[in-house]
C-alpha positions in Angstrom: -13.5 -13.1 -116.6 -11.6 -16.4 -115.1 -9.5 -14.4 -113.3 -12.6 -12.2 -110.6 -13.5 -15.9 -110.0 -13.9 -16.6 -106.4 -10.9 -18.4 -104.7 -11.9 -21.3 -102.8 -14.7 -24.7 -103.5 -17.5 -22.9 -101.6 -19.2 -19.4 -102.7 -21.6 -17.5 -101.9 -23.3 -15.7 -104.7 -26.6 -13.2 -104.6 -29.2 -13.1 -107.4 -28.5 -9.3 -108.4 -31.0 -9.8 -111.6 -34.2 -7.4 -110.6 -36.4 -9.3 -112.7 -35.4 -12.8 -111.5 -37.8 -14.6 -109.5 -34.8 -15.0 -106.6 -33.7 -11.5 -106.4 -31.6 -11.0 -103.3 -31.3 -14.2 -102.7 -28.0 -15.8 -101.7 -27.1 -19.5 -103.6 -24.1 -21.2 -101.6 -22.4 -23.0 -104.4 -20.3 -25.8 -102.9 -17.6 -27.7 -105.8 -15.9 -29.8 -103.4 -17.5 -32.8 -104.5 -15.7 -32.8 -107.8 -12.5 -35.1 -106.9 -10.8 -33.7 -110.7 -9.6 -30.6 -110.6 -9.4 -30.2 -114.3 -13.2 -30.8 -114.4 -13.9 -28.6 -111.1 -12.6 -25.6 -113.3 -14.5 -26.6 -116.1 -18.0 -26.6 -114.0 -16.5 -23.2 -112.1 -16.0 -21.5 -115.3 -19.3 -22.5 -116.1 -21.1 -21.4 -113.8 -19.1 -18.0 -113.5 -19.0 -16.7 -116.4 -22.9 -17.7 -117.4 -23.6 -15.9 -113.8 -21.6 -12.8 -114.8 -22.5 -12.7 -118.3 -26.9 -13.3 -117.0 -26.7 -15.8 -119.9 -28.5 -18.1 -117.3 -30.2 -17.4 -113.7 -28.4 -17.9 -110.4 -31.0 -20.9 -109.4 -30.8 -22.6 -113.0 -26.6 -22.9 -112.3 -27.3 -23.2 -108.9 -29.5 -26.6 -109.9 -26.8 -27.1 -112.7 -24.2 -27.7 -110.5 -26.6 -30.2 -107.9 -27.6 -32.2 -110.8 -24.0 -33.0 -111.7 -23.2 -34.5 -108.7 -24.9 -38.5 -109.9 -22.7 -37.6 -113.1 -19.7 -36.6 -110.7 -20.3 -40.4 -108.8 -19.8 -42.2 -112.1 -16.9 -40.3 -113.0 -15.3 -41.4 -110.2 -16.2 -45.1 -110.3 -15.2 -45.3 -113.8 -11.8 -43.3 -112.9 -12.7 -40.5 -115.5 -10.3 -37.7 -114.4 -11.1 -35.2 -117.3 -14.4 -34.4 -119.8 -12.0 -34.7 -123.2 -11.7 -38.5 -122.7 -15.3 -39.0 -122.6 -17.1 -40.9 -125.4 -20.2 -41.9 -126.8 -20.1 -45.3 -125.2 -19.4 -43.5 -121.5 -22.4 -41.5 -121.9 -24.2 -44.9 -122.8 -22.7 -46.2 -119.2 -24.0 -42.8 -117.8 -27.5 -43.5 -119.1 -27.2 -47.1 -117.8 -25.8 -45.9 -114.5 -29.0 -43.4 -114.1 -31.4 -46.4 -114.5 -30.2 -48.4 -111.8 -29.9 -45.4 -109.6 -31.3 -45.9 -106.1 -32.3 -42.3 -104.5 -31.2 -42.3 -100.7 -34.3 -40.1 -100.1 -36.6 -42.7 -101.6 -35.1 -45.9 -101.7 -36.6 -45.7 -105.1 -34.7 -45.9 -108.7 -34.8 -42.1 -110.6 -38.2 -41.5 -112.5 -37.6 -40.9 -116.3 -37.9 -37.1 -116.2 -34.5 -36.8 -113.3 -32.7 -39.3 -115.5 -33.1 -37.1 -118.3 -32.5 -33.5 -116.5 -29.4 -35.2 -114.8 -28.0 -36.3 -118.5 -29.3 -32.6 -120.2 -26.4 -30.9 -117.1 -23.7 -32.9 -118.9 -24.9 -31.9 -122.2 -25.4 -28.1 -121.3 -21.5 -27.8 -119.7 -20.3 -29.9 -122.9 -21.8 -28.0 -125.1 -20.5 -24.5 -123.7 -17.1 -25.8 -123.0 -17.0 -27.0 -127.0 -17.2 -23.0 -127.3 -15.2 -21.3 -124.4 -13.0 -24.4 -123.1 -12.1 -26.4 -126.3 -9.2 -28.2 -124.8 -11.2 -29.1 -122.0 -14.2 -31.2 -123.0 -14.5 -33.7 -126.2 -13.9 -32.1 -129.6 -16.1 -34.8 -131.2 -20.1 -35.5 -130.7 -20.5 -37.8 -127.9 -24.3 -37.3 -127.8 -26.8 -39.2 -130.3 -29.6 -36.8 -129.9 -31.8 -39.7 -129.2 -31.0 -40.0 -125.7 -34.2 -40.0 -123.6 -36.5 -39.2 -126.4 -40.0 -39.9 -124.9 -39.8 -44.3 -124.4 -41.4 -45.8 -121.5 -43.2 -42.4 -121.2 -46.7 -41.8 -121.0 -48.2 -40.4 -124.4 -51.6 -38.4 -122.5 -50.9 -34.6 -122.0 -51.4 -33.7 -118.2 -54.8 -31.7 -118.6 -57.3 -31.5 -115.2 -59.9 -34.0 -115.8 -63.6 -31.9 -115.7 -64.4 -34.1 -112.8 -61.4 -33.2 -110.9 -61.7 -29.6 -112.2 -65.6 -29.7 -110.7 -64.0 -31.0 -107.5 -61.4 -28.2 -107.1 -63.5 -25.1 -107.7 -66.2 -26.4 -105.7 -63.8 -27.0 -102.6 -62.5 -23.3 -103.0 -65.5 -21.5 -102.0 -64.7 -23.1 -98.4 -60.9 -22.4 -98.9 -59.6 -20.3 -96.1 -56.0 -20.3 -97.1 -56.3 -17.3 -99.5 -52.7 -18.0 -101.6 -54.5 -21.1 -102.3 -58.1 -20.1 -103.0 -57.2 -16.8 -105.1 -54.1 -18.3 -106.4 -56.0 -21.4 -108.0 -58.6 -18.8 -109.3 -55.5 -16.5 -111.4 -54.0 -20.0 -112.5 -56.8 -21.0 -114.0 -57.9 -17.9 -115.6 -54.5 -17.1 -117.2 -52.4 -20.0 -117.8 -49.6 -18.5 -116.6 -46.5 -20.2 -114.5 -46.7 -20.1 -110.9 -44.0 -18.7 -110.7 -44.7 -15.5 -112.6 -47.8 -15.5 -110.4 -45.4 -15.6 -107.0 -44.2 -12.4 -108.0 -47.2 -10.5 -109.5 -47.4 -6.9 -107.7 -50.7 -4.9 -106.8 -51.1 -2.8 -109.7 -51.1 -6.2 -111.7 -54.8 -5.3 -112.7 -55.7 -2.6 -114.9 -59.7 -1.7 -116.0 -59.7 -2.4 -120.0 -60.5 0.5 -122.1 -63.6 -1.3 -123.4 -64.8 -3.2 -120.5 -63.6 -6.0 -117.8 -59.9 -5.7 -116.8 -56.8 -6.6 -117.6 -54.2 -8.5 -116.3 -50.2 -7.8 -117.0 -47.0 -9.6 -115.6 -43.3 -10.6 -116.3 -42.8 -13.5 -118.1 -39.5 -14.2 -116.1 -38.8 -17.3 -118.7 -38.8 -15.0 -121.5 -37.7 -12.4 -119.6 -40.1 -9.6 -121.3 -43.0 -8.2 -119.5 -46.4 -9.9 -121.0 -49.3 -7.8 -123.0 -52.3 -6.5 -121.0 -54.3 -10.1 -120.8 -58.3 -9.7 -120.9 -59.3 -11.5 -117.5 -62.5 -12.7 -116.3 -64.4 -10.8 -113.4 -63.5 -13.4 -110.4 -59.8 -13.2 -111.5 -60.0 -9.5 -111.1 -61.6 -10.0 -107.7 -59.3 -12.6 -106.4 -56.3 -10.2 -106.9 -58.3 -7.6 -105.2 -59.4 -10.0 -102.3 -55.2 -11.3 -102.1 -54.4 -6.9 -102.1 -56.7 -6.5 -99.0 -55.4 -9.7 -97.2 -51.5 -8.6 -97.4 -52.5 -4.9 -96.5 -51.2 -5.3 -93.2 -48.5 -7.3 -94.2 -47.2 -4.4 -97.4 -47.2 -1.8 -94.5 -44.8 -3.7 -92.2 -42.8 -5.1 -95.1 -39.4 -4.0 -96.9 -39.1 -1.9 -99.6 -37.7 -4.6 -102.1 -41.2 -6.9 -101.5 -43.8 -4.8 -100.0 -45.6 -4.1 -103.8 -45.4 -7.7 -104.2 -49.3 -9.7 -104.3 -47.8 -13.1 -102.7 -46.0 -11.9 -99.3 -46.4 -13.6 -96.3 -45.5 -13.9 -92.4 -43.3 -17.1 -92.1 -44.8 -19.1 -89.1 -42.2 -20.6 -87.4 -38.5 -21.6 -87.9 -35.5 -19.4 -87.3 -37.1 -16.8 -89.2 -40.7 -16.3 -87.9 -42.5 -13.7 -87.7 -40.4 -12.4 -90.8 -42.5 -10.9 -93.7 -41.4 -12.5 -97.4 -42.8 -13.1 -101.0 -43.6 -16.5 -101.2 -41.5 -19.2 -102.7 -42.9 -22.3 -105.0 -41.1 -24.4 -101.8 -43.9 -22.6 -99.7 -46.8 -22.9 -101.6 -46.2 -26.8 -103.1 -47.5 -28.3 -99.8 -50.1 -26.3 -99.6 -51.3 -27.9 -102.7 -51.0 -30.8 -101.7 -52.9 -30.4 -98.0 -55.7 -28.4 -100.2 -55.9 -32.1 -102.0 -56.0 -34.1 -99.0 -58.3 -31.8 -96.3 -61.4 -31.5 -99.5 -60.9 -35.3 -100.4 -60.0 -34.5 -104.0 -59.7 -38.1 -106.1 -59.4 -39.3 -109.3 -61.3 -41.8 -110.8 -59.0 -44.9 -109.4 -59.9 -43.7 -105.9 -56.5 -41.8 -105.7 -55.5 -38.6 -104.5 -55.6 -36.5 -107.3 -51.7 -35.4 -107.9 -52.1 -31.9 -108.6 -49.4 -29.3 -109.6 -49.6 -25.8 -110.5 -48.5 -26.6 -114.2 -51.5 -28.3 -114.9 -53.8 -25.2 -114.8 -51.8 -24.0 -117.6 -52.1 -26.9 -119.7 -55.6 -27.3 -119.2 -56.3 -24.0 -119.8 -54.5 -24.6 -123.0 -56.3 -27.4 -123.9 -59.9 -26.3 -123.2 -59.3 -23.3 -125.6 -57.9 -25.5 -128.8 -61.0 -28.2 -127.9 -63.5 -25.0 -128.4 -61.6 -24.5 -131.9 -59.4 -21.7 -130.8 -56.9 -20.9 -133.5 -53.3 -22.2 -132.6 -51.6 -19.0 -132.6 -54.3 -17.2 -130.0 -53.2 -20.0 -127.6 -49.6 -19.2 -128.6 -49.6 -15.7 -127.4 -51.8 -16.8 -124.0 -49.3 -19.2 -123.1 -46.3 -17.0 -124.5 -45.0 -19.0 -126.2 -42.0 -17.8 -128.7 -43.3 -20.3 -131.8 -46.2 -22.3 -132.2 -44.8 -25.4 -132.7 -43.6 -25.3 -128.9 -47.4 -24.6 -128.3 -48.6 -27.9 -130.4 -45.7 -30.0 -129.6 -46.4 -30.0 -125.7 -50.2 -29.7 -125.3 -52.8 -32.1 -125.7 -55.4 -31.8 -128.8 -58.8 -31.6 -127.1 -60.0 -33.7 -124.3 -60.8 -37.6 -124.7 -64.3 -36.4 -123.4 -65.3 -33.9 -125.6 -63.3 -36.1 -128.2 -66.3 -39.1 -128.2 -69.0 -36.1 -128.2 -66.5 -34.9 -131.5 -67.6 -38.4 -133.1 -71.2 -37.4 -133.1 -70.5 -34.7 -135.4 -68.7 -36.2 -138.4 -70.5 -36.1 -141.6 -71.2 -38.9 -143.7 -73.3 -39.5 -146.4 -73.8 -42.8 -148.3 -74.2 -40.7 -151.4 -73.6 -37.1 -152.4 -76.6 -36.8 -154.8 -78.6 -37.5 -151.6 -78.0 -34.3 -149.8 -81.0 -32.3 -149.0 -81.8 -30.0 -146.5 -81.7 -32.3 -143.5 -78.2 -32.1 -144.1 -77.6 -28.2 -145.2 -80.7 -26.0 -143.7 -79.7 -23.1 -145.8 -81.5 -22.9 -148.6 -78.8 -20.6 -150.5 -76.1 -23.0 -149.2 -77.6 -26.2 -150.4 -78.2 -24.8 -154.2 -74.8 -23.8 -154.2 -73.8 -26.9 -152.8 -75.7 -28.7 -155.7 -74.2 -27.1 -158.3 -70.8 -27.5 -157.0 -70.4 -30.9 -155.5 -68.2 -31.7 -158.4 -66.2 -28.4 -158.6 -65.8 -26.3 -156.0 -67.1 -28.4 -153.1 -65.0 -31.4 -153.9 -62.1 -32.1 -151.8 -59.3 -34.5 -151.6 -61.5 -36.8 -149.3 -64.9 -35.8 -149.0 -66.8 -32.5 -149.7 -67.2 -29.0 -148.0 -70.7 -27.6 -148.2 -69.4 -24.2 -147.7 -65.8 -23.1 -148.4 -66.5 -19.3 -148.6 -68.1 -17.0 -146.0 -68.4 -12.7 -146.3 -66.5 -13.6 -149.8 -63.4 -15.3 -147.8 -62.1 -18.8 -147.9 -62.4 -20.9 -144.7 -59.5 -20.7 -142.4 -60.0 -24.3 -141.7 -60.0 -25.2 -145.3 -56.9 -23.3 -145.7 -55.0 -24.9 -143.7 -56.7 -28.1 -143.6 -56.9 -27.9 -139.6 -60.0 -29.8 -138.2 -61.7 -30.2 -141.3 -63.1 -34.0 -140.3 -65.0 -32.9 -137.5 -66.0 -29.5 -139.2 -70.1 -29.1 -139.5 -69.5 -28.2 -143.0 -67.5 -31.6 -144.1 -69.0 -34.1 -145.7 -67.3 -37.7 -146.7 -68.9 -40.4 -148.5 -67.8 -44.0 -149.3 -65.9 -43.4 -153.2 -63.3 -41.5 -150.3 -62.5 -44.9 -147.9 -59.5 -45.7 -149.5 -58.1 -42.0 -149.4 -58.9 -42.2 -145.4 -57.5 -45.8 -145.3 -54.4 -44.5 -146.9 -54.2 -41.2 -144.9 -54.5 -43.3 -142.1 -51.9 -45.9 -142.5 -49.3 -42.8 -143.2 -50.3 -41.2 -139.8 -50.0 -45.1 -137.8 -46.6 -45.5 -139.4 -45.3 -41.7 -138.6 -46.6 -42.9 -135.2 -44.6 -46.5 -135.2 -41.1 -44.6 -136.4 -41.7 -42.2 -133.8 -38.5 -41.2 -131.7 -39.2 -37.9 -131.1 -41.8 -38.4 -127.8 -44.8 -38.3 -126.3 -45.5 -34.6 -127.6 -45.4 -36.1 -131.1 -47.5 -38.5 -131.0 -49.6 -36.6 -129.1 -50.5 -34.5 -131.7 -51.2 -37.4 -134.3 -53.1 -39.4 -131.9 -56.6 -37.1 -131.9 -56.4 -37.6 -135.7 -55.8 -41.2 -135.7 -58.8 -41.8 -133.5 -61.2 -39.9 -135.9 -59.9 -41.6 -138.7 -60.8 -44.7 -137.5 -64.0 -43.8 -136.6 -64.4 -41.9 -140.3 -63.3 -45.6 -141.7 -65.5 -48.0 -139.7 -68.5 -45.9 -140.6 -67.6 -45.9 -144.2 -67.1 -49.7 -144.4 -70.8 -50.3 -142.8 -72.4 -48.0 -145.4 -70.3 -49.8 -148.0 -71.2 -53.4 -146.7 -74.3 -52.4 -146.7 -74.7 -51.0 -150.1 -73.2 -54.5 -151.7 
């Protein structure tokens, strides 16, 4: 493999992977910055043989070898001629050296997220060389695995605020940029990444065999073509209305793009006039005039900073706050395990979370139930003659555990359960809540795993609190 490298510190290398996002596209790799030539080999290697081998895409190695560069710098400085001498206490210098980074574009130091991609490009070459260049790079672990684990960072998922959301779809019926009009529509209906959506083609949309339509695409981060998703009408007709406006465009364009749903007529540069699918480069500033020209704010006043990514998550999050099971989201989002799908979404919306509040049940005493509290006649007998077996839980009651002959799925699994219609908790349970309580707050406190994992404590937490201080007030009331 090392020896069809490319002679030379510059190449030029073409995305020749048909399903990739860049295909045809040529990356100009340039290694001259890399003063050691026993590290320059390493990083060539690297990025040959993961080319090669399609272990990785062109643009990821492409952005693997940009990122190194800061890492290159410190090198350098610190006069660090080959990766076997690191340690753990250079990569602690590294770390330190990130944070006091000043960007020449911004004049601004790096925001958490850079520092941590730009130390995750030393980890990925370290880790491969530990496997195909041994003699090259440290033989021991010079990473704690607690590098950049979530401090300083915010702990609220990014979901679209409804008010925002109102804002957005009401300023698209005016939209005359149709990219941004219909692609904001498929976004939002599918959850998918934009840039699967750059490259959906025009038989994307298929009628369903029961009714509606579906909608199918490549999943170019799992690189597997996605399941027929059911789609809502005005997705359907916002891939039919993007199919009409590149007509034109498909009959004058190249074999390799013309089936493509996002081409476009460059308009100006060296390259006007030329016909192309669109790029995420492209489309990004679009975005952001779409923001700016409907006066689109948040609730400081603020431009609202929107990016395509957000669609996904909110879609993600409006399904889980209308009790959608876990694993449905899972395969919307595509998702290879679930955890991924509960470790990086939010839980429901701080919104619908206070309206969530209204609907705990609590009872000063059990005996008391009646049919102000279960309307079902047939539910509240059995409920009577249960409350001490059957209905009795851990920390409160359920009024009905079995439906058709099955258990509850809830119940099962114990997902939900406080702010279920059919819980009931009374004040003999406050010390179980105190106690289940205390366990979550000090999960939270030892934390050092990130904002996704307290994330998905904190919606918990909050009705716990809620379940306790409404507890307390019956019982300070009863004594």
């Amino acid at each position: 493999m090392a020896s069809k490298m490319p002679n030379g510190d510059k190449w030029e290398l073409i995305d020749n992977d048909s399903n990739s996002q860049y295909y045809g596209r040529k990356f100009k790799f340039d290694f001259l910055y890399i003063e050691s030539d026993s590290i320059k080999n390493v990083v060539k290697a690297y990025v040959w043989r993961n080319y090669k081998e399609g272990n990785k895409s062109l643009k990821k190695l492409y952005d693997d070898n940009d990122r190194l560069k800061l890492f290159n710098n410190f090198l350098v400085i610190n006069n660090i001629n080959s990766l076997k001498e690191l340690t753990n206490n250079d990569i602690g210098l590294f770390i330190s050296y990130l944070k006091t980074f000043i960007s020449d574009n911004t004049n601004k130091p790096l925001a958490y997220g850079s520092q941590k991609l730009h130390l995750d490009k030393v980890k990925a070459i370290i880790r491969w060389g530990q496997l195909y260049m041994p003699n090259e790079v440290p033989k021991i672990e010079i990473f704690t695995g607690n590098e950049y684990t979530g401090i300083n960072r915010k702990l609220k998922i990014d979901f679209i605020p409804d008010e925002v959301l109102e804002q957005i779809n009401k300023a698209l019926v005016d939209e005359e940029n149709p990219y941004i009009k219909y692609g904001i529509i498929i976004l939002q209906s599918t959850g998918m990444r934009i840039g699967d959506m750059l490259k959906l083609n025009i038989d994307s949309v298929k009628p369903h065999l029961i009714s509606g339509y579906t909608l199918t695409w490549y999943d170019h981060k799992n690189r597997k073509e996605r399941q027929p998703m059911p789609i809502p009408n005005e997705c359907a007709i916002a891939v039919e209305k993007l199919i009409e406006h590149t007509k034109e465009l498909r009959e004058q364009a190249n074999d390799k793009i013309k089936d493509y749903l996002f081409i476009y007529k460059l308009q100006k540069g060296k390259n006007k006039g030329k016909i192309q699918n669109l790029y995420l480069q492209q489309i990004v500033p679009w975005f952001n005039a779409f923001i700016q020209n409907n006066d689109i704010k948040d609730t400081n006043g603020e431009y609202y900073n929107l990016t395509a990514h957000q669609f996904r998550r909110t879609l993600a999050t409006d399904m889980l706050s209308k009790g959608t099971d876990l694993k449905a989201i899972q395969e919307v989002l595509g998702h290879s395990s679930p955890m991924t799908t509960k470790q990086s979404y939010a839980d429901v919306k701080d919104k619908e979370r206070a309206e969530v509040f209204k609907n705990i049940g609590i009872i000063g005493n059990i005996n008391k139930v009646d049919e102000r509290v279960i309307e079902d006649k047939k539910d509240l007998i059995w409920f009577k003659e249960n409350k001490d077996k059957g209905a009795r839980m851990e920390d409160g009651y359920c009024t009905k555990p079995c439906s058709d002959g099955k258990i509850c799925d809830r119940l099962l699994k114990r997902q939900k359960c406080y702010t279920c219609s059919r819980y009931i908790t009374t004040p003999e349970y406050l010390q179980a809540h105190k106690n289940h309580l205390a366990e979550l707050e000090k999960q939270l406190e030892g934390n050092i795993y990130g904002d996704h994992y307290a994330e998905h404590f904190l919606p918990t937490i909050k009705i716990l609190k809620e379940i306790v201080k409404r507890l307390e007030e019956i019982q300070d009331g009863n004594n």
